[in-house]
C-alpha positions in Angstrom: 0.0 0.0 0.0 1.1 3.4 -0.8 2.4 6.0 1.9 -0.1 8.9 -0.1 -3.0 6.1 0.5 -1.8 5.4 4.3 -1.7 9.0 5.2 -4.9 9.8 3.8 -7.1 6.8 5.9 -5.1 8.0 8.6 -6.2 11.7 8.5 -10.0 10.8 7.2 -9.8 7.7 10.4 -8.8 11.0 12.5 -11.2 13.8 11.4 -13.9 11.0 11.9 -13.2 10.2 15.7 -12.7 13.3 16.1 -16.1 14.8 15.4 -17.6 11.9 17.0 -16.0 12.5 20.2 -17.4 16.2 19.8 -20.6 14.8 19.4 -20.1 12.4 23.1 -19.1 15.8 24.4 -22.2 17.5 23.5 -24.3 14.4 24.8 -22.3 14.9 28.2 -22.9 18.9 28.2 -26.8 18.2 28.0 -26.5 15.1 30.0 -23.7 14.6 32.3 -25.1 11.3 33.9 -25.2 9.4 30.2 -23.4 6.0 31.2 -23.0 5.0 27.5 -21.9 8.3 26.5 -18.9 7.9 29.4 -18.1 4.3 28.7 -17.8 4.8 25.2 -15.6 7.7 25.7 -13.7 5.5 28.8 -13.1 2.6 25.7 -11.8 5.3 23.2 -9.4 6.4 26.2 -8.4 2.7 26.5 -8.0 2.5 22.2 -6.0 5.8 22.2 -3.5 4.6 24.6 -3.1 1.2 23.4 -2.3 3.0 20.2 0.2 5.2 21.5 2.1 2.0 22.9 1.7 0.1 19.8 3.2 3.1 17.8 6.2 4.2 20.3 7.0 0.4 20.2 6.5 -0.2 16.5 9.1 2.6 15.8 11.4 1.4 19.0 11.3 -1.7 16.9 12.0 -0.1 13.7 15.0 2.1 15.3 13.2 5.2 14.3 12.2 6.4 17.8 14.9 8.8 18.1 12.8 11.9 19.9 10.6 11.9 22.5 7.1 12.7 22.4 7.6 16.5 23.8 10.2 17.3 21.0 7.7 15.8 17.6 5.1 18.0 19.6 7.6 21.0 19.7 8.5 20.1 15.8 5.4 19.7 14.9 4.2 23.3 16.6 6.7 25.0 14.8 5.7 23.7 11.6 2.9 25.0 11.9 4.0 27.9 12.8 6.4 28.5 9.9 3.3 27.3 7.4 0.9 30.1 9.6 
């Protein structure tokens, strides 16, 4: 499979949870109490974090983990920055 093809499931998968979780939020702001609301966001908690052990050890594997997680933040803010 491509990268191109890779990196575009990955930004659509993204975009995607992303405005569902803003619509679990919502559900939350007009009812704090929903249970499935919470446990659905408590599972994608569980998901995101599993993911971010999978990745740091996929690229640990890979011997591409050279910077730590503040630094691609840092290089990642100032890219935006240059582009803004």
């Amino acid at each position: 499979m491509p990268i191109t093809s890779i990196k575009q499931q990955i930004s659509t998968t993204t975009r995607q949870i992303n405005h569902l979780v803003s619509q679990l939020e919502q559900l939350l702001l007009e009812a704090p109490d929903h249970q499935e609301a919470i446990s659905i966001l408590e599972d994608l908690q569980t998901y995101a974090s599993a993911l971010i052990d999978k990745t740091e050890a996929t690229l640990k594997k890979a011997g591409a983990h050279h910077r730590s997680l503040e630094q691609c933040y840092e290089q990642d803010l100032a890219a935006v920055m240059e582009k803004w």
